[in-house]
C-alpha positions in Angstrom: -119.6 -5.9 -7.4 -117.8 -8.9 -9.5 -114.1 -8.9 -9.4 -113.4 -11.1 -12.2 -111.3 -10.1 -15.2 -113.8 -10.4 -17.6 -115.9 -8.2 -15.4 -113.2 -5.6 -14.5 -112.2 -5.4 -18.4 -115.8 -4.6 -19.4 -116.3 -2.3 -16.4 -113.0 0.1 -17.3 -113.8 -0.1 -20.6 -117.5 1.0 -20.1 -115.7 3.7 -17.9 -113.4 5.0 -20.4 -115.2 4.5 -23.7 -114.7 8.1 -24.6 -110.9 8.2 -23.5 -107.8 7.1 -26.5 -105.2 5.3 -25.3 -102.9 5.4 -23.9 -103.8 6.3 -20.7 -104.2 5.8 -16.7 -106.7 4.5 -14.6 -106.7 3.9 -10.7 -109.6 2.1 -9.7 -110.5 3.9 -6.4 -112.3 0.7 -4.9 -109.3 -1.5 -5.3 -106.8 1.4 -3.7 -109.1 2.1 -0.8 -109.4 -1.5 -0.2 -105.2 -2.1 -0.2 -104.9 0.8 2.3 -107.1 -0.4 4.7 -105.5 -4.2 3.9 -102.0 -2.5 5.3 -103.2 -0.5 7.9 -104.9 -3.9 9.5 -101.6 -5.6 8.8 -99.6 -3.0 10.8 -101.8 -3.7 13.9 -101.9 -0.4 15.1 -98.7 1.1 14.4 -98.4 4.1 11.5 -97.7 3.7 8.1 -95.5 6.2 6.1 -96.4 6.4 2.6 -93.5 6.4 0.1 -94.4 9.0 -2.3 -91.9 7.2 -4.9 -94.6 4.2 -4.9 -97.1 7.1 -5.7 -96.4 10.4 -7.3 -99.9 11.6 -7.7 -100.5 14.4 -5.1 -104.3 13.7 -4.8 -103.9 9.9 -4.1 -101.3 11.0 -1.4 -103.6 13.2 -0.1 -106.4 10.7 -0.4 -103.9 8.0 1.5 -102.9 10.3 4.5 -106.7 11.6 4.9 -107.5 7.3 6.2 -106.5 6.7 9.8 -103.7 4.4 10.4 -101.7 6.1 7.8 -99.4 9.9 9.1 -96.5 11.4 6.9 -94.8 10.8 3.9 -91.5 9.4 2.8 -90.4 11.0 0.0 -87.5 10.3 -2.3 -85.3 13.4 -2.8 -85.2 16.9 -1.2 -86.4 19.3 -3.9 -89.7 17.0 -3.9 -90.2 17.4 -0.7 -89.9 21.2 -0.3 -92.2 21.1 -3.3 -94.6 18.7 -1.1 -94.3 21.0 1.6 -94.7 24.1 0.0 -97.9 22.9 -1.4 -99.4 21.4 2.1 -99.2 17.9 1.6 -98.2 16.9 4.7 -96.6 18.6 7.9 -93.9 15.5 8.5 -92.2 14.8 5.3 -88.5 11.8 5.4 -86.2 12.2 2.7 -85.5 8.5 2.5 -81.8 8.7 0.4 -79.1 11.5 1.0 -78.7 14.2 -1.2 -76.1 16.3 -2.3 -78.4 19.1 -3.9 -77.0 21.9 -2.6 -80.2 24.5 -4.3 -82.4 22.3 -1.9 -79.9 22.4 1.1 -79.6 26.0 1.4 -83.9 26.2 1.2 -84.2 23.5 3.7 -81.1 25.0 5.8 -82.5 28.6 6.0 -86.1 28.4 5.6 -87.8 27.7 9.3 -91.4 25.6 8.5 -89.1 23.6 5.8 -86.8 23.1 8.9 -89.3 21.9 11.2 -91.2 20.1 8.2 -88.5 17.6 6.4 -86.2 15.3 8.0 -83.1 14.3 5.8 -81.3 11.0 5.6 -77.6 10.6 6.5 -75.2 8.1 7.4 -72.4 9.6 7.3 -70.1 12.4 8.4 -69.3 13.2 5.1 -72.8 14.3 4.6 -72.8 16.5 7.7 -69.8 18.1 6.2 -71.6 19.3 3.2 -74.2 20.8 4.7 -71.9 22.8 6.7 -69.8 23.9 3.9 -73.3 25.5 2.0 -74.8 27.1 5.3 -72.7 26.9 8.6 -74.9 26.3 11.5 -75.1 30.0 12.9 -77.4 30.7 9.6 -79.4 28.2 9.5 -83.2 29.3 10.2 -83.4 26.5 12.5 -81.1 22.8 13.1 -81.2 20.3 10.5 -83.1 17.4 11.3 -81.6 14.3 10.1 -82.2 10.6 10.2 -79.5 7.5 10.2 -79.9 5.4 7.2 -79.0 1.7 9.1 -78.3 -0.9 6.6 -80.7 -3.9 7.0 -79.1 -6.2 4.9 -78.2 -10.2 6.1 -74.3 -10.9 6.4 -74.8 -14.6 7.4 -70.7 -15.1 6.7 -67.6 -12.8 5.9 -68.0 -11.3 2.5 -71.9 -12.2 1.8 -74.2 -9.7 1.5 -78.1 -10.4 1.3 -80.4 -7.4 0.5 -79.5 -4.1 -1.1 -77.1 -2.1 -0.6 -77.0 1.0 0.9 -76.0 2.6 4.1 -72.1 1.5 5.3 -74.1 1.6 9.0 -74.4 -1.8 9.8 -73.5 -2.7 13.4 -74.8 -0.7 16.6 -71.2 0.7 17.3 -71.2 2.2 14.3 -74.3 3.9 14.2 -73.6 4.7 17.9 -70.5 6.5 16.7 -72.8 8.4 14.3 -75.4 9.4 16.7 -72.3 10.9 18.5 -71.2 12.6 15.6 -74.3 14.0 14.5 -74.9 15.0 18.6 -71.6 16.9 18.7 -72.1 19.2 15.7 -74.6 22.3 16.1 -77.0 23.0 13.7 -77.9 19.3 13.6 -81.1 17.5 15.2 -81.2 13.5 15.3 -84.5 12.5 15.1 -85.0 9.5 13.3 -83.8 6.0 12.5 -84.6 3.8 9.4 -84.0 0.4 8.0 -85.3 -1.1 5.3 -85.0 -5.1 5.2 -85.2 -5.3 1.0 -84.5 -8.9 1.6 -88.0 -9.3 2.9 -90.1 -6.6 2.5 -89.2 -6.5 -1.5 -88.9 -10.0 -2.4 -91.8 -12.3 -3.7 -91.5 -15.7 -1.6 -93.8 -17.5 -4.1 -92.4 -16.6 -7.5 -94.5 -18.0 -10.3 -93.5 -21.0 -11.8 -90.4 -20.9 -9.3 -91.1 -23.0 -6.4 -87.3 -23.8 -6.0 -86.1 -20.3 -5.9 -89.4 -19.1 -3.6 -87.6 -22.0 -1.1 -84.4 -20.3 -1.2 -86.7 -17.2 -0.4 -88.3 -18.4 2.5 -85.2 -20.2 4.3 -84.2 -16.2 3.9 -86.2 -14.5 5.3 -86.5 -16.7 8.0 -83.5 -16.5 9.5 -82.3 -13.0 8.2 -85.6 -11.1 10.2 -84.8 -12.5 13.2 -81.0 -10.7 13.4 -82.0 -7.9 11.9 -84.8 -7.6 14.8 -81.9 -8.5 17.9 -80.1 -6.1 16.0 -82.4 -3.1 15.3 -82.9 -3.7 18.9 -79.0 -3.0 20.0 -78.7 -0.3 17.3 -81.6 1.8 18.8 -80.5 1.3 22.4 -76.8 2.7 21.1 -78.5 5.8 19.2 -80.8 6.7 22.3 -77.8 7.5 24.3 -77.1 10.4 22.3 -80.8 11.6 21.3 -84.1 11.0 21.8 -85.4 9.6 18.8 -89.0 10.7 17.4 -89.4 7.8 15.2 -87.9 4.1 13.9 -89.1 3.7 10.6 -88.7 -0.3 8.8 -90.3 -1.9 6.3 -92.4 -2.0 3.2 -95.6 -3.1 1.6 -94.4 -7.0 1.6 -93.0 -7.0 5.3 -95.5 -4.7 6.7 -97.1 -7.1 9.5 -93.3 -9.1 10.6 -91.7 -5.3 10.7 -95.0 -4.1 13.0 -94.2 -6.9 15.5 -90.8 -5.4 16.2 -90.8 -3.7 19.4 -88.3 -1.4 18.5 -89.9 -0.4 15.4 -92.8 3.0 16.1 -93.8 3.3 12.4 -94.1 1.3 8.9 -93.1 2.9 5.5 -96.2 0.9 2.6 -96.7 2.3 -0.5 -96.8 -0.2 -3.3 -99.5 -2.2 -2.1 -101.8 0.9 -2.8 -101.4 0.1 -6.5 -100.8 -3.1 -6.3 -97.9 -4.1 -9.5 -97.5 -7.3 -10.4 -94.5 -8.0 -8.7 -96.6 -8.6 -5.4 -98.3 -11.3 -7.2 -95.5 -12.9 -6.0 -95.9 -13.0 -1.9 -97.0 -15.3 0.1 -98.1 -13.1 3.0 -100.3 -10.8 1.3 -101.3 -9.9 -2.5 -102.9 -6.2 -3.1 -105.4 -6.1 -5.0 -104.5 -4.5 -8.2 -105.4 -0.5 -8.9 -103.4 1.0 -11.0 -103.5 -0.2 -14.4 -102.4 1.5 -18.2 -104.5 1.1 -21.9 -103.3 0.5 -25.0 -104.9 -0.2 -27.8 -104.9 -3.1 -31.0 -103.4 -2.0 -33.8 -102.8 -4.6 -36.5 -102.8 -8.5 -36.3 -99.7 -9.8 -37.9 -100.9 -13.4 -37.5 -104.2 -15.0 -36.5 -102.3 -15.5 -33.1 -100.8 -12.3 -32.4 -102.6 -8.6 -31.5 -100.4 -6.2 -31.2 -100.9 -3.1 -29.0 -98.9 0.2 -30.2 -96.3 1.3 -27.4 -96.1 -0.7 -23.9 -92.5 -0.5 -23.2 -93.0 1.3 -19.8 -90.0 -0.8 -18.1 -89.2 -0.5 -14.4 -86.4 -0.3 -12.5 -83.7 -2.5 -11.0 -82.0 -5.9 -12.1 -82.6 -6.3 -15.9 -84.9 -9.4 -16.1 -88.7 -10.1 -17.8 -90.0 -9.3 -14.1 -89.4 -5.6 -15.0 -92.2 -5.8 -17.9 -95.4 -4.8 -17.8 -98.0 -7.9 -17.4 -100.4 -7.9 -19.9 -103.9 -8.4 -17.5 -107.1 -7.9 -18.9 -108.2 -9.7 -21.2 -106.8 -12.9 -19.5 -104.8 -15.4 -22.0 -102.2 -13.0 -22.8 -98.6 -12.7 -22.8 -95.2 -10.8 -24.0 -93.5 -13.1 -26.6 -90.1 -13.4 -25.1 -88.0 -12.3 -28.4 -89.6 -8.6 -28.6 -91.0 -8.4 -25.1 -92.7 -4.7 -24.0 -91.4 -2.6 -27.3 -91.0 1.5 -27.4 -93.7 1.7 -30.1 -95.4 -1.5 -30.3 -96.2 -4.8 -28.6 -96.8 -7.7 -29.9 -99.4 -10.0 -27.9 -99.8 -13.9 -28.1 -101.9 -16.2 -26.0 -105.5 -17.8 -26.2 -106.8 -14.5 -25.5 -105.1 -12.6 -28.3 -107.1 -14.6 -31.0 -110.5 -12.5 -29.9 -109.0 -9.2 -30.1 -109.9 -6.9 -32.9 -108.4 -3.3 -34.1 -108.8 -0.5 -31.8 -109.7 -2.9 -29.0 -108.3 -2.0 -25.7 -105.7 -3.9 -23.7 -104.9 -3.3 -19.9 -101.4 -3.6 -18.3 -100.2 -3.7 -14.7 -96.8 -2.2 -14.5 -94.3 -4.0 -12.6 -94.0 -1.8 -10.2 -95.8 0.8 -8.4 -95.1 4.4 -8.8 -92.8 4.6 -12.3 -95.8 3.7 -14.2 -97.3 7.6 -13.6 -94.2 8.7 -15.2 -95.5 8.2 -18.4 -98.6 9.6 -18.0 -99.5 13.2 -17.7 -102.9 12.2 -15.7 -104.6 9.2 -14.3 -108.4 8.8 -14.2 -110.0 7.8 -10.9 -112.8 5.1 -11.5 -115.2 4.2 -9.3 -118.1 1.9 -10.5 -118.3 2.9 -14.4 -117.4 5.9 -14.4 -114.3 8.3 -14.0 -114.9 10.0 -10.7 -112.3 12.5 -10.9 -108.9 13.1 -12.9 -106.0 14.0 -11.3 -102.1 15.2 -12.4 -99.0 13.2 -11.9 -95.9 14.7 -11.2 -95.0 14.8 -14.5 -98.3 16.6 -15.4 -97.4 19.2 -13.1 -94.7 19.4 -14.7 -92.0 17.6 -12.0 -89.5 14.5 -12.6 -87.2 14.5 -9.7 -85.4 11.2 -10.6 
């Protein structure tokens, strides 16, 4: 089956003719074909889906069914229990701490939700709180709980490359954790995660950039080999206080350098299932794009301009044009940089906005993965030319967690 724009454009549209936008698609060939992609990359070791790169139950489900792929990384604790309580999967990482002290006291006194979800800490403080809701002789069964080990590059005193997150940086300290977490009851240490952000979520090749994809590469280069030596030391420290179950790195643009770390036993991938335009951006590997959104030609201000009603379905993070939607199919268009993605309209210019007519459709990729489904209360599996199936996102069932 072609793959080029033209061809994809006239294929969604000839699957959707009876749908008004806006609206949701996930082209099922497309997904199918990125999960496969990242379970080659990962060379045998598992992948972890993120659910946050998701949030569509079924498409989880549909992930999790493919071999290579076993348990899911979710983003906050009530979503998990709700995962859980709902069968999506039996092994379910909380990958950020939580204070929600509702979800504590289920997870703390419920014994499948116990043996089920895994919570990040990384640090006592966290422990504490857990204690204070439900002290350790009522809990149902112990706590597990996995140390959140920063991943960032500190090449010199005072720089920081990557994100920030966990203060556990060095192997003392997250030796001294391990301890911690080993000397209080009620508590299990089963895991260990690190997400490089430095690598695994920035483009090397940014468009039109070649200066800054340099700076990029020089990087990554030299940040993955310390955080690998390191990793190294850090799990050798937190061993001699529990036997860890898992070592979870990575993301959908590191997937095959994390694999190849021996210390690493699993892979967290989720974006390149839906491939956002942000990954346009790599080097290493480019998803094919899924998961796109319609909206339709409303007026043409000028013979050069179409413009779509709604569109501004922003994402997260720095503010910057990389956090609009990319305007995809028909090719030739673009965001004019003075009114970018608006709340009730957008205005497109280009050589391909001449062509476009009223009530026309126009297909965006979001810039990144899983915020685009919270804006939709469904999203319409395609396969071929037709919708195979439609399926609720967690806002259709009626969940925002974040």
């Amino acid at each position: 089956m072609s793959t080029s724009r033209a061809d994809l454009r006239a294929r969604y549209d000839r699957a959707t003719a009876d749908l008004d936008p806006p609206f949701a698609i996930v082209d099922l060939d497309a997904f199918d074909a990125n999960g496969s992609a990242l379970v080659g990359r990962a060379a045998g070791k598992p992948l972890r889906v993120p659910s946050k790169s998701v949030r569509v139950r079924a498409l989880i489900d549909r992930t999790l069914q493919h071999p290579g792929w076993r348990g899911i990384m979710a983003f906050t604790l009530p979503e998990a229990i709700w995962l859980a309580g709902h069968g999506t999967a039996d092994d379910i990482l909380v990958a950020y701490p939580t204070a929600d002290r509702a979800a504590l006291r289920r997870l703390a006194t419920d014994e499948k939700l116990a043996r089920t979800i895994t919570v990040m800490v990384d640090g006592a403080d966290q422990l504490d709180l857990v204690d204070a809701l439900v002290p350790a002789a009522q809990r149902a069964a112990p706590v597990r709980v996995c140390i959140d080990l920063d991943a960032s590059w500190r090449p010199l005193s005072g720089v920081h490359i990557g994100v920030r997150r966990s203060p556990v940086h060095t192997p003392a300290q997250a030796g001294a954790l391990a301890a911690a977490i080993a000397d209080r009851p009620g508590f299990r240490l089963v895991g260990l995660m690190s997400y490089e952000a430095q690598i695994a979520g920035l483009g090397d090749a940014p468009p039109g950039r070649p200066a800054r994809g340099a700076i990029i590469r020089a990087i990554q280069a030299r940040s993955m080999p310390e955080l690998v030596a390191r990793r190294s030391a850090v799990v050798a420290e937190v061993r001699r206080h529990a036997e860890l179950e898992f070592v979870n790195g990575g993301g959908t643009g590191s997937v095959a350098a994390t694999a190849a770390d021996p210390a690493v036993t699993e892979v967290a991938a989720g974006s390149g299932l839906f491939g956002p335009w942000l990954f346009d951006g790599y080097r290493r590997w480019r998803p094919r794009p899924a998961a796109f959104f319609a909206l339709t030609v409303v007026r043409r201000p000028d013979p050069r301009i179409a413009t779509v009603l709604g569109g501004g379905w922003i994402a997260s993070g720095e503010t910057a044009p990389t956090r609009q939607p990319l305007p995809w199919l028909p090719e030739g268009l673009r965001l004019i940089p003075t009114e970018g993605a608006g709340e009730v309209q957008t205005p497109l210019t280009g050589p391909g906005a001449a062509g476009l007519r009223v009530g026309e459709r126009v297909y965006f990729r979001h810039s990144k993965a899983g915020e685009l489904c919270e804006h939709v209360n469904e999203v319409h599996l395609v396969r071929g030319e037709r919708i195979v199936d439609t399926v609720p996102t967690y806002r259709g069932e009626g969940k925002v967690f974040l």
